[in-house]
PyMOL Python script that loads the backbone (N, CA, C, O; Angstrom):
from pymol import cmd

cmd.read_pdbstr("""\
ATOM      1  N   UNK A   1     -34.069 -63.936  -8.891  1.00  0.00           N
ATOM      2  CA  UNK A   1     -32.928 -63.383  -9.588  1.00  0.00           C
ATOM      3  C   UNK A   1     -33.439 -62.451 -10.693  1.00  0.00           C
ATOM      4  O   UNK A   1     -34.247 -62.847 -11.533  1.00  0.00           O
ATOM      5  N   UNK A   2     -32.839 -60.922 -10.668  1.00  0.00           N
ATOM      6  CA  UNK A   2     -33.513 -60.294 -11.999  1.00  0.00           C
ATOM      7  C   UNK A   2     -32.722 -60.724 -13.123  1.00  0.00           C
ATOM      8  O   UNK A   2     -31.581 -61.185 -13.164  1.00  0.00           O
ATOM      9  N   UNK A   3     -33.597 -60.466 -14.061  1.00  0.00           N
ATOM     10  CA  UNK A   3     -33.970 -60.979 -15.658  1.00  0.00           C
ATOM     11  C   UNK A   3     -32.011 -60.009 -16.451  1.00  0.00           C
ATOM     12  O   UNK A   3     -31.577 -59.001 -15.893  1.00  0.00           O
ATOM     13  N   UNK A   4     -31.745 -60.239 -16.894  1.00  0.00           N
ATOM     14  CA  UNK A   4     -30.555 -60.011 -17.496  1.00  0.00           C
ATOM     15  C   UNK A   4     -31.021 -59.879 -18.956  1.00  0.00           C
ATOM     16  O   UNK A   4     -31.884 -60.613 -19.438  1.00  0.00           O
ATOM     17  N   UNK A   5     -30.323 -58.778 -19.710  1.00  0.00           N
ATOM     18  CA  UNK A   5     -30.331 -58.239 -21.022  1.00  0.00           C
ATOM     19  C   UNK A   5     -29.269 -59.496 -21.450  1.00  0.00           C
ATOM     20  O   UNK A   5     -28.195 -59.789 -20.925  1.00  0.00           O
ATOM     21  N   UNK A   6     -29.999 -60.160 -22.653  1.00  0.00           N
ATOM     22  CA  UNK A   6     -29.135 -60.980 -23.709  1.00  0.00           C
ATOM     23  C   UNK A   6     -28.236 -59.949 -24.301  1.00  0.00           C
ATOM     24  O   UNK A   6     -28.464 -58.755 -24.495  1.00  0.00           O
ATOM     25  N   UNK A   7     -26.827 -60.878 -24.630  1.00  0.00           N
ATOM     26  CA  UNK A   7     -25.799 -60.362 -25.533  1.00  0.00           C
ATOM     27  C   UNK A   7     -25.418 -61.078 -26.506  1.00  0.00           C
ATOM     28  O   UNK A   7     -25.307 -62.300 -26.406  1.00  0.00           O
ATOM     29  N   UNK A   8     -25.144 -60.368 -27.663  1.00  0.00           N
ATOM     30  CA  UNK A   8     -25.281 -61.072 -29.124  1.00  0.00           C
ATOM     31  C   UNK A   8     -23.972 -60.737 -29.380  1.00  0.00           C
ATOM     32  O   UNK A   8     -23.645 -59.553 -29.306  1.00  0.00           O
ATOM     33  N   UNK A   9     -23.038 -61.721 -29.717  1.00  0.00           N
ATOM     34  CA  UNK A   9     -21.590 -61.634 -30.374  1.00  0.00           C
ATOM     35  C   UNK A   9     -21.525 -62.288 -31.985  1.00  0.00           C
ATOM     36  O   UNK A   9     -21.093 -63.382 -32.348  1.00  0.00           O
ATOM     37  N   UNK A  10     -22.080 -61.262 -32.724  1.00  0.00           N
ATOM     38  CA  UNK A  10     -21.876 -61.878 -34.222  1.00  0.00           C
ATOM     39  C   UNK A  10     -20.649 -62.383 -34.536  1.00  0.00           C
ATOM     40  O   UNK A  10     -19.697 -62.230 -33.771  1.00  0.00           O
ATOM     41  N   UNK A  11     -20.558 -62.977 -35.589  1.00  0.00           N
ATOM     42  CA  UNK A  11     -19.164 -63.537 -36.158  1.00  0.00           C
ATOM     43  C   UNK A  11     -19.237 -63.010 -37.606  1.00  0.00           C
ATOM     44  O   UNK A  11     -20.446 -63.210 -37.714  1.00  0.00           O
ATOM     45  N   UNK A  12     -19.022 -62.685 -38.358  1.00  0.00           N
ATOM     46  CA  UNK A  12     -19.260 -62.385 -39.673  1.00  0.00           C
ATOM     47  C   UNK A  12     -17.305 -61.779 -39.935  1.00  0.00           C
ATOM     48  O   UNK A  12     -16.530 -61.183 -39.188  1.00  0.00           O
ATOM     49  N   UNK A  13     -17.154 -62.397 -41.544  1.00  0.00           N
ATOM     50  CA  UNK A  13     -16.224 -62.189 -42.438  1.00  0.00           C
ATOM     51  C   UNK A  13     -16.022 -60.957 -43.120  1.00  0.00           C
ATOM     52  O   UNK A  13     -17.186 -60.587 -43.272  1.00  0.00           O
ATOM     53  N   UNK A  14     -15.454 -60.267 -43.521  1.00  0.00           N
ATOM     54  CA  UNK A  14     -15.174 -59.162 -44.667  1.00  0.00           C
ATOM     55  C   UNK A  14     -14.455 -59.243 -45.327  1.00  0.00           C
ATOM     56  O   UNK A  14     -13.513 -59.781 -44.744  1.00  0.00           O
ATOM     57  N   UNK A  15     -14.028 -58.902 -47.019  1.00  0.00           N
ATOM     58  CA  UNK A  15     -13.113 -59.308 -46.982  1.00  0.00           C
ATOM     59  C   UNK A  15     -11.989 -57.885 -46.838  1.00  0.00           C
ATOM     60  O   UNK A  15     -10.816 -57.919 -47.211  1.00  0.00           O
ATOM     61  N   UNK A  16     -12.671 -56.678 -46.213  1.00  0.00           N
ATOM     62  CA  UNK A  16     -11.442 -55.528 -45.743  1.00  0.00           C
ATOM     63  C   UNK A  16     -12.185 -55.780 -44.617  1.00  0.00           C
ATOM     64  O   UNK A  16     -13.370 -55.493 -44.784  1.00  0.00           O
ATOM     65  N   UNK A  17     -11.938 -56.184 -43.605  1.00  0.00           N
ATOM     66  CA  UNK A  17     -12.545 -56.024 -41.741  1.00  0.00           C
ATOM     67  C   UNK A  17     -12.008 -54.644 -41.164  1.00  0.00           C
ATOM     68  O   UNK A  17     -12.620 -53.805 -40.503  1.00  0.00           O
ATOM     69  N   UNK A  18     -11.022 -54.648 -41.491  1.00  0.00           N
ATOM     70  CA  UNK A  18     -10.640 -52.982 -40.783  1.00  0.00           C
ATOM     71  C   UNK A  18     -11.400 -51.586 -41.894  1.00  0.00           C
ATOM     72  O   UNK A  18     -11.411 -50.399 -41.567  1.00  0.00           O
ATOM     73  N   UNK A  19     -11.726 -51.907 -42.640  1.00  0.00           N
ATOM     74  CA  UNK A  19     -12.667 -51.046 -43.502  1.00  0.00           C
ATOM     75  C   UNK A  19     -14.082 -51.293 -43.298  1.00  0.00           C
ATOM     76  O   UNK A  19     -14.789 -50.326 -43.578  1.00  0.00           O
ATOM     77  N   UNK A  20     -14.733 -52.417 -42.852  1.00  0.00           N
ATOM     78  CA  UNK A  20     -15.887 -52.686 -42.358  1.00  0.00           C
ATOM     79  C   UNK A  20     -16.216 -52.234 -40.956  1.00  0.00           C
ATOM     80  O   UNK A  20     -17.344 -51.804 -40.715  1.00  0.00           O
ATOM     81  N   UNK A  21     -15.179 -52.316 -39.904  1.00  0.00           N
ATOM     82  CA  UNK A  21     -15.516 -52.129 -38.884  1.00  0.00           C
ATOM     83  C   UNK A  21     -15.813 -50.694 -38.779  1.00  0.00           C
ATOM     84  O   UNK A  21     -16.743 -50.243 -38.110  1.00  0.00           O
ATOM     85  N   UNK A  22     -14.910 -49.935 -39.528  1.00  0.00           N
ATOM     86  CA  UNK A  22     -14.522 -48.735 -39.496  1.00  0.00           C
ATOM     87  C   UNK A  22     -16.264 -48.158 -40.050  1.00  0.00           C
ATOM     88  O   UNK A  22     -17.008 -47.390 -39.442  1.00  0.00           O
ATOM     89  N   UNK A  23     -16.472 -48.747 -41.179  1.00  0.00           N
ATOM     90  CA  UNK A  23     -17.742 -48.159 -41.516  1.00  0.00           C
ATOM     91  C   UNK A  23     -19.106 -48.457 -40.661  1.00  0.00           C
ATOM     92  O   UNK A  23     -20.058 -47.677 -40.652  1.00  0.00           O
ATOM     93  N   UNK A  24     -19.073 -49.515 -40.047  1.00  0.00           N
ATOM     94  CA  UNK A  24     -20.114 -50.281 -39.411  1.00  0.00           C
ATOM     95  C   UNK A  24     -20.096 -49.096 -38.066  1.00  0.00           C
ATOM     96  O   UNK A  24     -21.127 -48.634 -37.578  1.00  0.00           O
ATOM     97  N   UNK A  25     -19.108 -48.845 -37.746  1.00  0.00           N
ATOM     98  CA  UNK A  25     -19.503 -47.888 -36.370  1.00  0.00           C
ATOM     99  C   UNK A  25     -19.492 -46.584 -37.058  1.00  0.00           C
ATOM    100  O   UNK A  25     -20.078 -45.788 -36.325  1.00  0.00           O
ATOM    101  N   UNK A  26     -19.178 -46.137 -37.900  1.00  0.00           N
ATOM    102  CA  UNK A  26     -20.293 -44.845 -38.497  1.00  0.00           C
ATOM    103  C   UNK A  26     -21.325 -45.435 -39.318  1.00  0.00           C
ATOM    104  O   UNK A  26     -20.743 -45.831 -40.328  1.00  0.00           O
ATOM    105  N   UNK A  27     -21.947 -45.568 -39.363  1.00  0.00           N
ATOM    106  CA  UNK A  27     -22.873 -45.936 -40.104  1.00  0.00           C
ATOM    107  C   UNK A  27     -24.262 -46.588 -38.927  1.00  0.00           C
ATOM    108  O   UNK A  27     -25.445 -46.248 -38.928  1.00  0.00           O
ATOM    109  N   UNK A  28     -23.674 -47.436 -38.165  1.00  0.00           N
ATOM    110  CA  UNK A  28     -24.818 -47.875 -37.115  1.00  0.00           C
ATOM    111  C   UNK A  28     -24.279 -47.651 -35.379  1.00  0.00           C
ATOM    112  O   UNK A  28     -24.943 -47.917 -34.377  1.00  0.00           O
ATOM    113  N   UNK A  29     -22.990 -47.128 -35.435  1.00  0.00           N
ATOM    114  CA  UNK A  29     -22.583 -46.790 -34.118  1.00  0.00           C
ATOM    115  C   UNK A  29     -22.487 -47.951 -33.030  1.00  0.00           C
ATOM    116  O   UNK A  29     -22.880 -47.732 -31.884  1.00  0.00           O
ATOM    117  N   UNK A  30     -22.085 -48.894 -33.309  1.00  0.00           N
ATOM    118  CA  UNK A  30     -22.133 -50.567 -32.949  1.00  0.00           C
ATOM    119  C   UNK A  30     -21.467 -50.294 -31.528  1.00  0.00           C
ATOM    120  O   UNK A  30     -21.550 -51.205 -30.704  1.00  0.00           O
ATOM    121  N   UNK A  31     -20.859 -49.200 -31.194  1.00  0.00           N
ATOM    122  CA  UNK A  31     -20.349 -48.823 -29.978  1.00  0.00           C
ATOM    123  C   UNK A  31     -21.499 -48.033 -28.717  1.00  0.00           C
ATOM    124  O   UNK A  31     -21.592 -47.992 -27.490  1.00  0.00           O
ATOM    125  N   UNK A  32     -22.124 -47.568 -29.740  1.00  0.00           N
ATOM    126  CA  UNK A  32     -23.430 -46.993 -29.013  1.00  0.00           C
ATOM    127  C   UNK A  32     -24.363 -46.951 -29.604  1.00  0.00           C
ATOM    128  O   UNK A  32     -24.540 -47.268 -30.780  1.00  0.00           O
ATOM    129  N   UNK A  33     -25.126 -46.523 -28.803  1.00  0.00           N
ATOM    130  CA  UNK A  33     -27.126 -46.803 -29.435  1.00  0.00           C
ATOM    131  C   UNK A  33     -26.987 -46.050 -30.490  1.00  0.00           C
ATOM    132  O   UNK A  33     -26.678 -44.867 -30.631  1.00  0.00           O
ATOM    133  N   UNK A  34     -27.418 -47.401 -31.654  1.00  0.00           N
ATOM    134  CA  UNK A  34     -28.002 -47.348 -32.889  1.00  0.00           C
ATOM    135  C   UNK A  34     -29.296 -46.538 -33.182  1.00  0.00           C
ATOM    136  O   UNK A  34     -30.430 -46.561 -32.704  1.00  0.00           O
ATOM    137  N   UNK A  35     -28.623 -45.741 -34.248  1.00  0.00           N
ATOM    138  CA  UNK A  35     -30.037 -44.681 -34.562  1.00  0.00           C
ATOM    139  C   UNK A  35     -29.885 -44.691 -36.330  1.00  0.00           C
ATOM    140  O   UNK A  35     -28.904 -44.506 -37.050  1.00  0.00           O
ATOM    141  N   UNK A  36     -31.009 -44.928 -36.576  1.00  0.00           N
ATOM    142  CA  UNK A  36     -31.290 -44.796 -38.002  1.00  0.00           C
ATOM    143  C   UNK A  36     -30.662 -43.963 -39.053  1.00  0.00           C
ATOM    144  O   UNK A  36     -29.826 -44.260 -39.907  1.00  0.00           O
ATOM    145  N   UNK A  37     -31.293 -42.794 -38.773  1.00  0.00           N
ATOM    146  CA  UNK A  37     -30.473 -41.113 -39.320  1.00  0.00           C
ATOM    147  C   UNK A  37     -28.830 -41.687 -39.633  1.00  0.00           C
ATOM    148  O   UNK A  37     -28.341 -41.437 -40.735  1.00  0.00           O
ATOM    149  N   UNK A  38     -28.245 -42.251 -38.882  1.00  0.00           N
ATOM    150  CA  UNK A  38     -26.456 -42.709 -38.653  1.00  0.00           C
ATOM    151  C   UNK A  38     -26.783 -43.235 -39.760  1.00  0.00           C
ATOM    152  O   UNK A  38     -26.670 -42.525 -40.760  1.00  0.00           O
ATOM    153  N   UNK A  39     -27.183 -44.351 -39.880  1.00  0.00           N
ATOM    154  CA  UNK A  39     -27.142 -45.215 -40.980  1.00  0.00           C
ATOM    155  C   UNK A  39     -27.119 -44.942 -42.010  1.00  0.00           C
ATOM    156  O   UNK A  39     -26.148 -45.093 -42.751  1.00  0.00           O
ATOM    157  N   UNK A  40     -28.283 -44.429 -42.338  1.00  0.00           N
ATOM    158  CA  UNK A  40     -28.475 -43.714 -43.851  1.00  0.00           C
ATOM    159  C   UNK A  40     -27.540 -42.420 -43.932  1.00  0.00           C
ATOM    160  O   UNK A  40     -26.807 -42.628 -44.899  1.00  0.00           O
ATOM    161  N   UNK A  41     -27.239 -41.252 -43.401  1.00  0.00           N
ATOM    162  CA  UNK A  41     -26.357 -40.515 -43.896  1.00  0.00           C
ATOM    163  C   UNK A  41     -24.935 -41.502 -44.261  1.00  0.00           C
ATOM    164  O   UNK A  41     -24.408 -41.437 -45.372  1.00  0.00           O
ATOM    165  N   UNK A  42     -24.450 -42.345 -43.245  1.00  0.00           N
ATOM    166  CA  UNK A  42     -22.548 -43.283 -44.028  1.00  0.00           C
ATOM    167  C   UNK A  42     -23.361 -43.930 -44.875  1.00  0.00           C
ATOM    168  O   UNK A  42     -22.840 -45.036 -44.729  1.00  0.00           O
ATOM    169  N   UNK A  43     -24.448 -44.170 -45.844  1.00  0.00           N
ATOM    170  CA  UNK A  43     -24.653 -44.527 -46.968  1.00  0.00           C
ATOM    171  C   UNK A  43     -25.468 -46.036 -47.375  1.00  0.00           C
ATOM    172  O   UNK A  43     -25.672 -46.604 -48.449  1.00  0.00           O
ATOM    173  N   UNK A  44     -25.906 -46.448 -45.540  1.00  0.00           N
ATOM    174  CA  UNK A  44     -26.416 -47.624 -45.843  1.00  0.00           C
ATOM    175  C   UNK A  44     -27.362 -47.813 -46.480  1.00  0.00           C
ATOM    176  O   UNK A  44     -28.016 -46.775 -46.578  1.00  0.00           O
ATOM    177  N   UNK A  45     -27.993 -49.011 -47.218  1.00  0.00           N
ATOM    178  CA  UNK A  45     -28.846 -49.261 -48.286  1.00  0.00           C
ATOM    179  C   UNK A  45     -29.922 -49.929 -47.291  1.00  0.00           C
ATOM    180  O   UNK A  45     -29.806 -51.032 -46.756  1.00  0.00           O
ATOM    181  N   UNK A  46     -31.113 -48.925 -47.143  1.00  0.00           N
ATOM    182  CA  UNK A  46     -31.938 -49.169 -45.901  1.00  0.00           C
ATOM    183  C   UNK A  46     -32.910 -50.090 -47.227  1.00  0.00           C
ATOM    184  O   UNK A  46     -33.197 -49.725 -48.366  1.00  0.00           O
ATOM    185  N   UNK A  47     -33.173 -51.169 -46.614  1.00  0.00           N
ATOM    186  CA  UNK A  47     -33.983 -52.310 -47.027  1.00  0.00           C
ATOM    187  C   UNK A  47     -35.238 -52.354 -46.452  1.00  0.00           C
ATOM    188  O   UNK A  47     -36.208 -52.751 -47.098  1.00  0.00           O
ATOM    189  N   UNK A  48     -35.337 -51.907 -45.058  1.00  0.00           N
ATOM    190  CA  UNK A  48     -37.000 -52.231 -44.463  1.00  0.00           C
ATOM    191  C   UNK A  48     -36.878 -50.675 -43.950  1.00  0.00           C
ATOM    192  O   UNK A  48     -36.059 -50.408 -43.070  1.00  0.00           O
ATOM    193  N   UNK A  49     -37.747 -49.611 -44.545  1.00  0.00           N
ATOM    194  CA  UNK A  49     -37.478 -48.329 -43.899  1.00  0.00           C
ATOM    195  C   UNK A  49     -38.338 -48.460 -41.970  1.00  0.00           C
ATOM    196  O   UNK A  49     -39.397 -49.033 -41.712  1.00  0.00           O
ATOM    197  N   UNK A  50     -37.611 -47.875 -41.177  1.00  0.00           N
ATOM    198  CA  UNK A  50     -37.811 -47.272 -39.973  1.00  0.00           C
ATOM    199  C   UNK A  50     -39.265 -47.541 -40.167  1.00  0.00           C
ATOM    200  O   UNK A  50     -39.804 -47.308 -41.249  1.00  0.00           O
ATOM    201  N   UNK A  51     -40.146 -48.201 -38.773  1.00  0.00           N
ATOM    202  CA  UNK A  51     -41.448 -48.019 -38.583  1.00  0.00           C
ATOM    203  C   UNK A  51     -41.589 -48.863 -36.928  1.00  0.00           C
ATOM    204  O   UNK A  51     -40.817 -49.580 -36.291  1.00  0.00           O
ATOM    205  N   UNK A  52     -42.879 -48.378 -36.695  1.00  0.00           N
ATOM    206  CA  UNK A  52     -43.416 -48.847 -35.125  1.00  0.00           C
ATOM    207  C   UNK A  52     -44.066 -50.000 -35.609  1.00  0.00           C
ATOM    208  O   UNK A  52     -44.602 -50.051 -36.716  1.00  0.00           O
ATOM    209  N   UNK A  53     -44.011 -51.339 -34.437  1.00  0.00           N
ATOM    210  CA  UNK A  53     -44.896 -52.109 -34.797  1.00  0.00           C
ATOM    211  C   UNK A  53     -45.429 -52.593 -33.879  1.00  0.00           C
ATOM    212  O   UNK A  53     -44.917 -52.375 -32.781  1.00  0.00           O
ATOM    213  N   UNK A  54     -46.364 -53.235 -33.929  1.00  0.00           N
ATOM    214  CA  UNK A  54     -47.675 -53.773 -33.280  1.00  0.00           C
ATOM    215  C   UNK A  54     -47.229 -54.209 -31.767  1.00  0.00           C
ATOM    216  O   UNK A  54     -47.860 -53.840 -30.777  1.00  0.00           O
ATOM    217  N   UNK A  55     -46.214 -54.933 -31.715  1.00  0.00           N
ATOM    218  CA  UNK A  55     -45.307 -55.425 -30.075  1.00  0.00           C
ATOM    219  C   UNK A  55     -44.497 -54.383 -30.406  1.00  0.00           C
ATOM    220  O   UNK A  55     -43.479 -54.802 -30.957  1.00  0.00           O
ATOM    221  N   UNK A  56     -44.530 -53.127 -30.293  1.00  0.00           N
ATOM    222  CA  UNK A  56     -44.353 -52.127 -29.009  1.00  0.00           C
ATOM    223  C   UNK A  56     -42.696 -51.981 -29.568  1.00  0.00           C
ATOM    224  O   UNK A  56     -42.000 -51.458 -28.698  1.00  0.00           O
ATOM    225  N   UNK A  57     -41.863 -52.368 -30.948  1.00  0.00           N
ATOM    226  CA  UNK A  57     -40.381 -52.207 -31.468  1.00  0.00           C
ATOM    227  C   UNK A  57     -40.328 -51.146 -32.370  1.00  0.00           C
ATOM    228  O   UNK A  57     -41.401 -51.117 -32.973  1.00  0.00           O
ATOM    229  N   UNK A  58     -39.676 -50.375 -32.696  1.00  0.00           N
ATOM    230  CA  UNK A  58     -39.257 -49.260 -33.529  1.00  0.00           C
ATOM    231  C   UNK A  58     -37.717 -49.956 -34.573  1.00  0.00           C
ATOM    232  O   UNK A  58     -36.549 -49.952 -34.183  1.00  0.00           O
ATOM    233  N   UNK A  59     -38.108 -50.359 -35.595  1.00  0.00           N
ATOM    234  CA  UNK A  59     -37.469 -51.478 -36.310  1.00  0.00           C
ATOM    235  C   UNK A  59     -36.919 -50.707 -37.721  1.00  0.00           C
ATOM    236  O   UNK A  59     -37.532 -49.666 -37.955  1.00  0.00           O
ATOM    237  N   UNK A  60     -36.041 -50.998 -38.525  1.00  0.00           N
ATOM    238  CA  UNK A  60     -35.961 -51.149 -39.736  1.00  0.00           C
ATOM    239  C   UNK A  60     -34.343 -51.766 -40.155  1.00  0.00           C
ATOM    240  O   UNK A  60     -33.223 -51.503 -39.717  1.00  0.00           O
ATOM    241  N   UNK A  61     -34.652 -52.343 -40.807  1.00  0.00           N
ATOM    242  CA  UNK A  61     -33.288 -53.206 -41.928  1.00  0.00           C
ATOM    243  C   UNK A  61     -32.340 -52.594 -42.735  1.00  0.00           C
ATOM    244  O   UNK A  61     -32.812 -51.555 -43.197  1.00  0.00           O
ATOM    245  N   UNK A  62     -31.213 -52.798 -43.097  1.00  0.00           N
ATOM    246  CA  UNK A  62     -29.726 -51.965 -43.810  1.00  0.00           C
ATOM    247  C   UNK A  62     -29.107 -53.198 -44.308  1.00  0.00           C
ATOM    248  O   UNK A  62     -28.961 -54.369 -43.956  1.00  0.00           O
ATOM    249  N   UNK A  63     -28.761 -52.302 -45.433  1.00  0.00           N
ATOM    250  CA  UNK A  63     -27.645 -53.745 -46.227  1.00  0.00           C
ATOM    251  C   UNK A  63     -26.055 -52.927 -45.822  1.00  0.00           C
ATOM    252  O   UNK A  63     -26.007 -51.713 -45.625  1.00  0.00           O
ATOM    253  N   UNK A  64     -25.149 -53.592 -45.768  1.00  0.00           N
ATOM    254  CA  UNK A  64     -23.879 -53.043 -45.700  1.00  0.00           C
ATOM    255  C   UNK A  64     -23.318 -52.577 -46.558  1.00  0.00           C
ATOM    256  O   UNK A  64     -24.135 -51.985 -47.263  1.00  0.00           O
ATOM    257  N   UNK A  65     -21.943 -52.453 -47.092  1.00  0.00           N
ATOM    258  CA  UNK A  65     -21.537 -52.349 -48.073  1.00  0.00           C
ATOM    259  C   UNK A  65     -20.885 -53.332 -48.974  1.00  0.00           C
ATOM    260  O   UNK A  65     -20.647 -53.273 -50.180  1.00  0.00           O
ATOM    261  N   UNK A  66     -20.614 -54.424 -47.920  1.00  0.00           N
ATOM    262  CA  UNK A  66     -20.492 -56.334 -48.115  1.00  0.00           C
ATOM    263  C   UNK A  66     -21.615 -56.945 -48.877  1.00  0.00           C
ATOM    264  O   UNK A  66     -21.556 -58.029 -49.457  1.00  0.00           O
ATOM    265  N   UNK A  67     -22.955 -55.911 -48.805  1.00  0.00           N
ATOM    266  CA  UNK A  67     -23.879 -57.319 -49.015  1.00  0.00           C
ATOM    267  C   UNK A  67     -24.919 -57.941 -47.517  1.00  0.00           C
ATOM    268  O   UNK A  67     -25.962 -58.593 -47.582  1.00  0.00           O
ATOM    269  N   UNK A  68     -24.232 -57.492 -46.342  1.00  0.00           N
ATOM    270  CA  UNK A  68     -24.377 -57.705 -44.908  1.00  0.00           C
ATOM    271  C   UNK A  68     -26.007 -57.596 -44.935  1.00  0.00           C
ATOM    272  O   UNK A  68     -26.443 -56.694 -45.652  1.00  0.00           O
ATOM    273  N   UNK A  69     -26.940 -58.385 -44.259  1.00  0.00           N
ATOM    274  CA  UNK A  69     -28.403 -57.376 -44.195  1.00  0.00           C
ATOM    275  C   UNK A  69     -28.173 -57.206 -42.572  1.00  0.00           C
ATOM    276  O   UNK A  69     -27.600 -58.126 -41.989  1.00  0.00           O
ATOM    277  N   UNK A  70     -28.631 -55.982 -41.787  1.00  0.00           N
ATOM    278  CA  UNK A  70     -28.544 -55.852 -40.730  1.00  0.00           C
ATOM    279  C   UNK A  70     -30.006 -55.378 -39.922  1.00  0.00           C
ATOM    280  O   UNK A  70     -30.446 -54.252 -40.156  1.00  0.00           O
ATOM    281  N   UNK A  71     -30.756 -56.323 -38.930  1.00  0.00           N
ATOM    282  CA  UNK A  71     -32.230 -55.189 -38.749  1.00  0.00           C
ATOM    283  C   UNK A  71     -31.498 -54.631 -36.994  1.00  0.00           C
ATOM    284  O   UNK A  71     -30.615 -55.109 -36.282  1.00  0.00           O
ATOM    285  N   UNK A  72     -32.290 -53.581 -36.876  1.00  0.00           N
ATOM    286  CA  UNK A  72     -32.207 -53.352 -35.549  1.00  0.00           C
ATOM    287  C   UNK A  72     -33.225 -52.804 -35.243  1.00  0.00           C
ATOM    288  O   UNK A  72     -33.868 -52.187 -36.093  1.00  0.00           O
ATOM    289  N   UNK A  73     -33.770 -52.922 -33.504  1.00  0.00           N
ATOM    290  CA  UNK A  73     -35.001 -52.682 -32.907  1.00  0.00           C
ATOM    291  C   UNK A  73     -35.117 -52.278 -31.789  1.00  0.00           C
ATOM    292  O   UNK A  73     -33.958 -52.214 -31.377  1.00  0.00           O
ATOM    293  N   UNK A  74     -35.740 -51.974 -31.055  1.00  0.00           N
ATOM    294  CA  UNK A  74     -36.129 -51.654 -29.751  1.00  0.00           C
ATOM    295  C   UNK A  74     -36.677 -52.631 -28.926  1.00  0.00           C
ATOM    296  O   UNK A  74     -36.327 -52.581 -27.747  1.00  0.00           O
ATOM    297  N   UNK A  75     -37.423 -53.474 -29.245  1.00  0.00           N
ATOM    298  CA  UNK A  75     -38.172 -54.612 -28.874  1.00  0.00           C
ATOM    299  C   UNK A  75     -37.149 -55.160 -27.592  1.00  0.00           C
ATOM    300  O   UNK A  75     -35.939 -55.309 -27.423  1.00  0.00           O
ATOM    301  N   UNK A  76     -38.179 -55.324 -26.950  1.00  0.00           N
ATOM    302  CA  UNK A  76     -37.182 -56.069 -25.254  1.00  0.00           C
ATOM    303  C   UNK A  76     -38.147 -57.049 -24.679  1.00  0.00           C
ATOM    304  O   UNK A  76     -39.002 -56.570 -23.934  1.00  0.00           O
ATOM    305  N   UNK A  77     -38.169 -58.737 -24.957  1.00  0.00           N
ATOM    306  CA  UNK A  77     -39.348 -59.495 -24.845  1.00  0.00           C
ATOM    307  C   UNK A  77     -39.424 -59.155 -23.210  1.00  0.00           C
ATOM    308  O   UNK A  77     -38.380 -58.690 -22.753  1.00  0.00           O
ATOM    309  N   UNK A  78     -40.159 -59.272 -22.588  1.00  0.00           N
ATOM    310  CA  UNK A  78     -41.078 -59.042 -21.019  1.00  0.00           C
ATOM    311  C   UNK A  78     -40.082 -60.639 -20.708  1.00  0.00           C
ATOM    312  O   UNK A  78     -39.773 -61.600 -21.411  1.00  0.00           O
ATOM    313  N   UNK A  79     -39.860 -60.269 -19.390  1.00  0.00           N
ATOM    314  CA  UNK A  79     -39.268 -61.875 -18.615  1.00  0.00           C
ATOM    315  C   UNK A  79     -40.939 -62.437 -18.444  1.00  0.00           C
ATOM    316  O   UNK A  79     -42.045 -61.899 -18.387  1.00  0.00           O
ATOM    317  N   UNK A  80     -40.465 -63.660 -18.408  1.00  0.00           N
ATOM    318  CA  UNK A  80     -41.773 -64.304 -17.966  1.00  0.00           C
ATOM    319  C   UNK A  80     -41.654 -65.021 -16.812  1.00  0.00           C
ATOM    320  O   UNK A  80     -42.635 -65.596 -16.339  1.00  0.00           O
TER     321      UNK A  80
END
""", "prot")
cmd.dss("prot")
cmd.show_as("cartoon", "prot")
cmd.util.cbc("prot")
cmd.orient("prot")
């Protein structure tokens, strides 16, 4: 049977959600592939700047405007 991409359904609070959502998909494009540049121009507070690392991920961290910390990556573990 081939290996299947995990799916992640966060749960998280706001206390404006229709103002969060609204910013969260400009800002990281939660609808489509996440790119850095997005982030930081809607104003996110990049915490771990953009870098390559050693297992082969293109990574860096964002705070929201909640307080939220958010990382995102490239990293795709190998099926075993």
């Amino acid at each position: 049977m081939p290996a299947q991409t995990p799916n992640l359904f966060p749960f998280m609070r706001f206390a404006d959600a229709e103002g969060a959502l609204g910013w969260l998909s400009r800002a990281f494009g939660l609808n489509e592939r996440v790119v850095y540049a997005r982030a930081k121009a809607a104003g996110a507070e990049i915490v771990r700047e953009i870098e390559d690392t050693p297992y082969e991920s293109r990574e860096y961290t964002a705070r929201d405007p909640e307080g939220h910390v958010w990382s995102f990556g490239t990293y795709r573990p190998q099926a075993t």
